[in-house]
KELOKE-647267 format. One line per field, with one value per residue: residue number from 0; residue in one letter; z negated, y, x negated of N, C-alpha, C in turn. Coordinates in steps of 0.001 Angstrom, whole numbers. Layout:
<atoms>
seq = NUM,...
type = A,...
n.z = Z,...
n.y = Y,...
n.x = X,...
ca.z = Z,...
ca.y = Y,...
ca.x = X,...
c.z = Z,...
c.y = Y,...
c.x = X,...
</atoms>
This chain:
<atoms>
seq = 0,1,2,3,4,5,6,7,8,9,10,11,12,13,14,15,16,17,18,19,20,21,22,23,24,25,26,27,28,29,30,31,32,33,34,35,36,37,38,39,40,41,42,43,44,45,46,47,48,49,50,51,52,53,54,55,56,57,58,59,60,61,62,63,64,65,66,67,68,69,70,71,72,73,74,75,76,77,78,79,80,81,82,83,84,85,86,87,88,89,90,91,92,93,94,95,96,97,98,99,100,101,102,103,104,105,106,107,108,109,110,111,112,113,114,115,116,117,118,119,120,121,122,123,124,125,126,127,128,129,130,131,132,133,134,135,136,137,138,139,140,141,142,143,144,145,146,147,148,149,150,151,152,153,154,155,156,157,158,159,160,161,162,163,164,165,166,167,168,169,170,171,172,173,174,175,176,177,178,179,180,181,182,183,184,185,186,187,188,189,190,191,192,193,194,195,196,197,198,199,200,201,202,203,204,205,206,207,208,209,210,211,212,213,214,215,216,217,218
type = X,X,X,X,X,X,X,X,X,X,X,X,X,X,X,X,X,X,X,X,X,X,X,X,X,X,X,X,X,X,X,X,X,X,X,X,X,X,X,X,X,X,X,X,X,X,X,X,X,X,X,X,X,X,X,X,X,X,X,X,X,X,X,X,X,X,X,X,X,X,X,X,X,X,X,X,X,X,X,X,X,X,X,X,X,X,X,X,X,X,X,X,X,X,X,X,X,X,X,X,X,X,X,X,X,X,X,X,X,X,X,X,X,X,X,X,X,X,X,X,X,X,X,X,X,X,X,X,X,X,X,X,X,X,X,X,X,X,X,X,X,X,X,X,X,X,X,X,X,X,X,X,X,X,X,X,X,X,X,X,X,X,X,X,X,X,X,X,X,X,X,X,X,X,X,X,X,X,X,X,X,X,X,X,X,X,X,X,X,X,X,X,X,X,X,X,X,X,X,X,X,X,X,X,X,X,X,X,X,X,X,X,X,X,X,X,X,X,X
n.z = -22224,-20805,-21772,-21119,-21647,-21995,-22447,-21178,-18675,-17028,-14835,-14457,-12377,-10916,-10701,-12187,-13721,-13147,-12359,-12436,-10657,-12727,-14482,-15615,-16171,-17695,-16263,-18084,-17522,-17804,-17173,-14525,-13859,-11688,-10824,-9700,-7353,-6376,-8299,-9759,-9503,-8641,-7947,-7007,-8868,-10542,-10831,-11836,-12613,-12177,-13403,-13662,-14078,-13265,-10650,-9555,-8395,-6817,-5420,-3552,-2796,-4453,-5703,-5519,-4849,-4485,-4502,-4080,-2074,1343,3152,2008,1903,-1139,-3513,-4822,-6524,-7415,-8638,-7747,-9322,-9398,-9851,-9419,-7233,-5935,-4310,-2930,-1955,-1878,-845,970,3348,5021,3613,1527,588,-1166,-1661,-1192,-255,-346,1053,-506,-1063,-3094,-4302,-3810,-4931,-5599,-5912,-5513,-3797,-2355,-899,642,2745,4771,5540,3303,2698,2975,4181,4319,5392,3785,3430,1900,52,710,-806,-1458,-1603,-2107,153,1474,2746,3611,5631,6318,7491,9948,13365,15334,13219,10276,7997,6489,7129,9122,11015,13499,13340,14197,12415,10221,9095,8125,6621,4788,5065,3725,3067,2568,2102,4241,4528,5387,6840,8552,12293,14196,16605,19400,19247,17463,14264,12507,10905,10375,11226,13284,13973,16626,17248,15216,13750,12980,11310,9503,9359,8328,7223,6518,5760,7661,8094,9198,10761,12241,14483,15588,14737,14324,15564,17625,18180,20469,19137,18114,17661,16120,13631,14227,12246,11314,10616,10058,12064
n.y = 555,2825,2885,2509,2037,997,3418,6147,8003,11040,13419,15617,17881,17514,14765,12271,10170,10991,9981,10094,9389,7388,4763,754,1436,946,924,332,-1704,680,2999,5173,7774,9941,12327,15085,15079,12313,9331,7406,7775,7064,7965,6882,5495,2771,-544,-204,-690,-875,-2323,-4185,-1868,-48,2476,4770,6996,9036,11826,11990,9435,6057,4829,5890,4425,4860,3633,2364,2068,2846,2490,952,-995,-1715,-2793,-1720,-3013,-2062,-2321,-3392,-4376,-6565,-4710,-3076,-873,1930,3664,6429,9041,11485,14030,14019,12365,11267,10226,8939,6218,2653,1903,3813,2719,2960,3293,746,-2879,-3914,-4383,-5402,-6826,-9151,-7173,-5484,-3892,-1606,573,3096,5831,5972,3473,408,-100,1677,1599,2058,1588,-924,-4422,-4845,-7036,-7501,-8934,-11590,-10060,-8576,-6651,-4586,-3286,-649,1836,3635,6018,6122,5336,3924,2935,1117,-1547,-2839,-640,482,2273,3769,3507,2171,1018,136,-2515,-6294,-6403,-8035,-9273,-11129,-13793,-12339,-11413,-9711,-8387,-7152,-4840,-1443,-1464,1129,2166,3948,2537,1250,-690,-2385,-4982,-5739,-3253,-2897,-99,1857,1213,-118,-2876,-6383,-7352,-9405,-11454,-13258,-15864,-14928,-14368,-13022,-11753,-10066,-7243,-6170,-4084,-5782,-8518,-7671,-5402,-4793,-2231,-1934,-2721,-4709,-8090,-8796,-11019,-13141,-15465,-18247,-17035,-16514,-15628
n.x = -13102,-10822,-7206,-3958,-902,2260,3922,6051,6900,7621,9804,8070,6531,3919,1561,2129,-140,-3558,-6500,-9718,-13033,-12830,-14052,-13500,-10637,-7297,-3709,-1085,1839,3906,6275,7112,8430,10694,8724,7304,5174,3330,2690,759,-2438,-5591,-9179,-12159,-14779,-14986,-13628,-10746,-7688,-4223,-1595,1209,3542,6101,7578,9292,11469,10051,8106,6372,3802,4026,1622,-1809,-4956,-8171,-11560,-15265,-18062,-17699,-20012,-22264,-20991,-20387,-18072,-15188,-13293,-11261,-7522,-3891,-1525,1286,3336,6286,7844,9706,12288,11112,9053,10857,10767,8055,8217,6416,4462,5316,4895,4476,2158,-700,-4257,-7507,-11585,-13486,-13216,-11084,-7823,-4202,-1844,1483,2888,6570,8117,9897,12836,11689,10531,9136,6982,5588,2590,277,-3329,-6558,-9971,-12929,-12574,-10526,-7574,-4947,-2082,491,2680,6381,8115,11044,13479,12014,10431,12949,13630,11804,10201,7984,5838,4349,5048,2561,631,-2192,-5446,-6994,-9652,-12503,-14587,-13078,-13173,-12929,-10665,-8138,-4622,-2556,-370,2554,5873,7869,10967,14659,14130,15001,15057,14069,14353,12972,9653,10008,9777,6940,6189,3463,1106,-1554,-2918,-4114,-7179,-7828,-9973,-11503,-9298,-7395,-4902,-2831,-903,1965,5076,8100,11211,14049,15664,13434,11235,8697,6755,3761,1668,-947,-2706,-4791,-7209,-10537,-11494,-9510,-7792,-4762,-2501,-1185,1464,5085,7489
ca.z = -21245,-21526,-21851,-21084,-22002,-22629,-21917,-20594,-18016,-16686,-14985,-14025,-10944,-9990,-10214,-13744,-13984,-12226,-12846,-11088,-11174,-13993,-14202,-16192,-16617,-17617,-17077,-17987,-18572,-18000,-16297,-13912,-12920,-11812,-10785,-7754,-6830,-6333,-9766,-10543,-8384,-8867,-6981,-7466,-9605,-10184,-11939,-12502,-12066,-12364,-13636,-14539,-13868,-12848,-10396,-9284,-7983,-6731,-4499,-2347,-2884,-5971,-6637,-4129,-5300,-3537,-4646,-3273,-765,2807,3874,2044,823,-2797,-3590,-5949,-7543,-8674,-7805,-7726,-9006,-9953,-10109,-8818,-6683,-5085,-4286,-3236,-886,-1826,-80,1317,3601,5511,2736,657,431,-2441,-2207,-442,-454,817,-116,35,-2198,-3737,-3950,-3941,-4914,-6318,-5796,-5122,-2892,-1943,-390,829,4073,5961,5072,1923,1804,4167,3895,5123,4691,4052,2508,875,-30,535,-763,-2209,-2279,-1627,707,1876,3015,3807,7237,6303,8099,11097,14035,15300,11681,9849,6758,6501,8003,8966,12366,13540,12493,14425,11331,8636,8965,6817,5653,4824,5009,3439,2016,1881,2309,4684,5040,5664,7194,9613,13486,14705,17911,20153,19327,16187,12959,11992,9082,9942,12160,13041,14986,17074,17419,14183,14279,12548,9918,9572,9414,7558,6410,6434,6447,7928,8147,9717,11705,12937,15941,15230,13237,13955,16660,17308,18872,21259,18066,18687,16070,14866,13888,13779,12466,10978,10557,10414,12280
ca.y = 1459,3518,1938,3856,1239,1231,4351,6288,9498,11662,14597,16122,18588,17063,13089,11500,9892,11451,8755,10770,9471,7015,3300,323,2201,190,1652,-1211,-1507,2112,3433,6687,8232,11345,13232,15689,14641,10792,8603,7011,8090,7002,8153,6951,4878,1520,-1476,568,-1977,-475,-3492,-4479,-829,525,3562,5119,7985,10159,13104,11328,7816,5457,4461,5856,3835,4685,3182,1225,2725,2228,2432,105,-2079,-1874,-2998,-709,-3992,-1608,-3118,-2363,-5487,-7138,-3228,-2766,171,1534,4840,6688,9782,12302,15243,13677,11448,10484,9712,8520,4805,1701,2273,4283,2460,3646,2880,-851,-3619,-2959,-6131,-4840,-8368,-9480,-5980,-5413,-2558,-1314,1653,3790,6584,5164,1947,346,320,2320,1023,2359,1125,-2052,-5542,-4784,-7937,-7254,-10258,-11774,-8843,-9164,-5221,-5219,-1862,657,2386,3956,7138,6283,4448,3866,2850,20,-1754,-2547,307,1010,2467,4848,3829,938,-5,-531,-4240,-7314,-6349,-9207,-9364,-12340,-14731,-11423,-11713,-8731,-8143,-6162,-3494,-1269,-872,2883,2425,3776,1620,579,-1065,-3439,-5841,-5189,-2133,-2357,868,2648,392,-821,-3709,-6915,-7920,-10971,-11326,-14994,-16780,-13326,-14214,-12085,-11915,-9066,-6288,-5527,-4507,-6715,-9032,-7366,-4857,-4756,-1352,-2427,-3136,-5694,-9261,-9367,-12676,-13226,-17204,-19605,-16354,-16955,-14230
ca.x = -12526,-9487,-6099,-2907,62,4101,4586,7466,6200,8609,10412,6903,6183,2854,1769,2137,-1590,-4791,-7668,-10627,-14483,-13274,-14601,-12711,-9487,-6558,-2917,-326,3467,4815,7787,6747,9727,11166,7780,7610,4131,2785,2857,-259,-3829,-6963,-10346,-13750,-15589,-14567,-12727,-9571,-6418,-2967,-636,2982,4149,7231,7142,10270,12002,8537,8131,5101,3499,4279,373,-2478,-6475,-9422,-12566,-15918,-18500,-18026,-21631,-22957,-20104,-20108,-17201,-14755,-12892,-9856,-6256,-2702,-1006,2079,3918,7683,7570,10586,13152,10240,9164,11961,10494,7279,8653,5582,3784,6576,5211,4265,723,-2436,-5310,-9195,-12686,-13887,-12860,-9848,-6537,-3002,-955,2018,4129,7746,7811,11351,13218,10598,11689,8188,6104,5498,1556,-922,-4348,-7954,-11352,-13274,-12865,-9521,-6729,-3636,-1405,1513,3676,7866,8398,12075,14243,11230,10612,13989,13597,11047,10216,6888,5872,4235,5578,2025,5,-3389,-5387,-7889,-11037,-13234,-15056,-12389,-13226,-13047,-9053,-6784,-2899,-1820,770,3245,7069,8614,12184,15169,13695,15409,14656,15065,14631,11460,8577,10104,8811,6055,5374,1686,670,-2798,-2580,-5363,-8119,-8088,-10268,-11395,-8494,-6833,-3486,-2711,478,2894,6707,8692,12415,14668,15545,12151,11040,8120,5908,2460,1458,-2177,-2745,-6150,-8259,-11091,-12022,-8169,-7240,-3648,-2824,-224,2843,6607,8171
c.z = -21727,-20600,-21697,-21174,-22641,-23326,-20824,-20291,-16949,-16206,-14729,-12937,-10370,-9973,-11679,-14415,-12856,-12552,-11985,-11703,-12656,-13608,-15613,-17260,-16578,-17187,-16550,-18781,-19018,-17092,-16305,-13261,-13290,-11340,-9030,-6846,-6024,-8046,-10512,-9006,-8993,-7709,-7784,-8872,-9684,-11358,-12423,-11803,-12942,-12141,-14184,-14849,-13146,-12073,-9426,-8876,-7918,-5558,-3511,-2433,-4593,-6294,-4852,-4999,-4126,-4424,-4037,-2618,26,3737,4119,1585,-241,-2670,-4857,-7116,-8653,-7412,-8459,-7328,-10180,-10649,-9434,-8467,-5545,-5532,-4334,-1922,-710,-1034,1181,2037,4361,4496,1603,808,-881,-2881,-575,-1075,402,-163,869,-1174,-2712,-3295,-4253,-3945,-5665,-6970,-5530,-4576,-2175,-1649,-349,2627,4812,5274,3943,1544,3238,3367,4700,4540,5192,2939,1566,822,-201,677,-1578,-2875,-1569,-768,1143,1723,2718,5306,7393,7223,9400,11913,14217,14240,11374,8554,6376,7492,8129,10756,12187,13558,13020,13500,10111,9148,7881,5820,5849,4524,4841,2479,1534,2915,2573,5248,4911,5943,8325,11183,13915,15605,18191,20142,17967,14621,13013,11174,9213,11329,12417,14023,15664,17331,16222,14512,13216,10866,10824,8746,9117,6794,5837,6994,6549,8897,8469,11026,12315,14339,16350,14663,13029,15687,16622,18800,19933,20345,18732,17262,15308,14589,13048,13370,11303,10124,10453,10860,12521
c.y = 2034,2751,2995,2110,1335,2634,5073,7940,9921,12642,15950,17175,17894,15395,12903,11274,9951,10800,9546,10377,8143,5540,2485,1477,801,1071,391,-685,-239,1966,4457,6775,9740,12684,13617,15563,12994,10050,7901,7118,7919,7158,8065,5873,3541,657,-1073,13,-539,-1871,-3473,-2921,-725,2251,3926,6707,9773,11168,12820,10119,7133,5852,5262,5509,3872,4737,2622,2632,1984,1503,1629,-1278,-2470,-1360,-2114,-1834,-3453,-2782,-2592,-3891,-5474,-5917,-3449,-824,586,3301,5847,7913,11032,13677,15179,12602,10406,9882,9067,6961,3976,2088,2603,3698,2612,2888,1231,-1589,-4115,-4226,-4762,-6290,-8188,-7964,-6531,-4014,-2483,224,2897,4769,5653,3715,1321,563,679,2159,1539,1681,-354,-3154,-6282,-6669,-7036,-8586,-10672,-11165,-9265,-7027,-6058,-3249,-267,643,3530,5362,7834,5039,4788,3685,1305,-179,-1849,-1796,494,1378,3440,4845,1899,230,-18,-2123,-5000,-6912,-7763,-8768,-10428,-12691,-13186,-11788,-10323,-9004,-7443,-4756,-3264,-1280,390,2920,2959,2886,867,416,-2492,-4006,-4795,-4767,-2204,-1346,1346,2200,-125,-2053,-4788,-7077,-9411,-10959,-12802,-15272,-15421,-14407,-12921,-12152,-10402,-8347,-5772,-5631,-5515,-7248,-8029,-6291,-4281,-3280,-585,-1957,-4424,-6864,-8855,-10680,-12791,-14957,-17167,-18493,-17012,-15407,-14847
c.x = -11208,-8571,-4935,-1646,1436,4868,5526,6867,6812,9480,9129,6935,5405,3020,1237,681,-2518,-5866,-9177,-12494,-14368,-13352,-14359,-11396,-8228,-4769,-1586,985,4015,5299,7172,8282,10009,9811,7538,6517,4117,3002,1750,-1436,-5141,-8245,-11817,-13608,-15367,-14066,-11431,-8172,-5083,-1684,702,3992,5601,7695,8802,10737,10631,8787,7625,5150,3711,2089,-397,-4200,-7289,-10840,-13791,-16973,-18608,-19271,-21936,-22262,-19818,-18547,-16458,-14450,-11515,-8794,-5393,-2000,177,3471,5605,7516,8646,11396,11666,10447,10430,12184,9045,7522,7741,4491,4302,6320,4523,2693,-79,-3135,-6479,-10049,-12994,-13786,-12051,-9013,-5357,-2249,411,3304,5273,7905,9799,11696,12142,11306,10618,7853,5442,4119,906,-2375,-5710,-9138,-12218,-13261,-11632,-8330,-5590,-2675,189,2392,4867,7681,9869,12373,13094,11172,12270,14542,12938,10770,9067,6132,5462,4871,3926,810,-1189,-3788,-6206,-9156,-11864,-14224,-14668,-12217,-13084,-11753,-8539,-5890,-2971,-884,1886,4716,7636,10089,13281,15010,14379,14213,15429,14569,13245,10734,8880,9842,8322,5885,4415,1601,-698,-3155,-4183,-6625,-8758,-8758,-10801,-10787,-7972,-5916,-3018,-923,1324,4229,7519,10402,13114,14803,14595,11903,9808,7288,4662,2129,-287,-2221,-4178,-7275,-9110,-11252,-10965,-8117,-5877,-3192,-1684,806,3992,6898,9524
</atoms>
């Protein structure tokens, strides 16, 4: 598969790396910075991990991976791990967060997600892990807002949130901010061993979704 590695991508208009339709893609150990788009996007096909990156000062979202089919559940199996992702959203402020993820399948672990105007990762779909990431000082610019976000859609089922460490995030007042948003009738995720420390307005706001399961938190 193709390898993209320890490179330095930069100073761009659009979004650094466009991954489209491609299956085992590697792109490891670069610095994205400076680009007026998003920073690394992948759509379609599958196995395509984005690791040990560095994504910085973007126009939109650091990373956005959508893989998998919904339908039938084939799983995509890309991920979006172990990245530092942070100063983000410069003109794009609602979309200005760590990672978009769609599709079905798909892990996001082991991030560092920082200063973002909205929420560090917005999430759709089915099946996905979302784990062992540190978020801290996003939401910077909105209320009503998840740190992690998702909503809309009664059969993005079978998401996990776990084992992730949220904190210092502001509260701006109205309805606030969330660790984990499951907005709109979002409905069976599971929401597992999340600490969460700060200013928030609070840990998890389930927005009359059905088959959540919220269990053994620190708020």
């Amino acid at each position: 598969g193709l390898v993209l590695r320890d490179l330095v991508l930069e100073n761009g208009s659009g979004s650094a790396i466009q991954l489209s339709g491609c299956s085992n893609a590697r792109v490891r150990n670069c610095l994205v910075q400076n680009m007026g788009l998003a920073g690394i996007t992948s759509s379609g096909g599958s196995d395509n991990h984005v690791t040990g990156c560095e994504v910085r000062r973007t126009g939109s979202r650091a990373v956005s991976m959508t893989a998998g089919d919904r339908k039938t559940l084939t799983k995509g199996n890309c991920s979006v791990v172990g990245n530092h992702l942070h100063h983000l959203g410069r003109y794009d402020w609602g979309g200005g967060r760590g990672v978009t993820l769609g599709g079905c399948g798909n892990r996001v672990a082991n991030n560092l997600i920082h200063h973002c105007p909205t929420g560090g990762v917005s999430y759709g779909g089915n099946e996905h892990v979302l784990e062992l990431n540190e978020i801290h000082d996003t939401c910077l610019l909105y209320a009503d807002v998840g740190v992690f976000y998702t909503g809309r859609d009664w059969a993005s089922r079978g998401n996990v949130v776990r084992w992730n460490y949220v904190h210092g995030t502001p509260d701006n007042g109205g309805s606030g901010s969330q660790a984990i948003y499951l907005d709109d009738c979002d409905s069976g995720d599971t929401v597992v061993g999340n600490i969460v420390y700060g200013a928030l307005g609070r840990g998890v706001l389930l927005g009359g979704g059905r088959d959540n399961t919220i269990r053994g938190n620190i708020f």
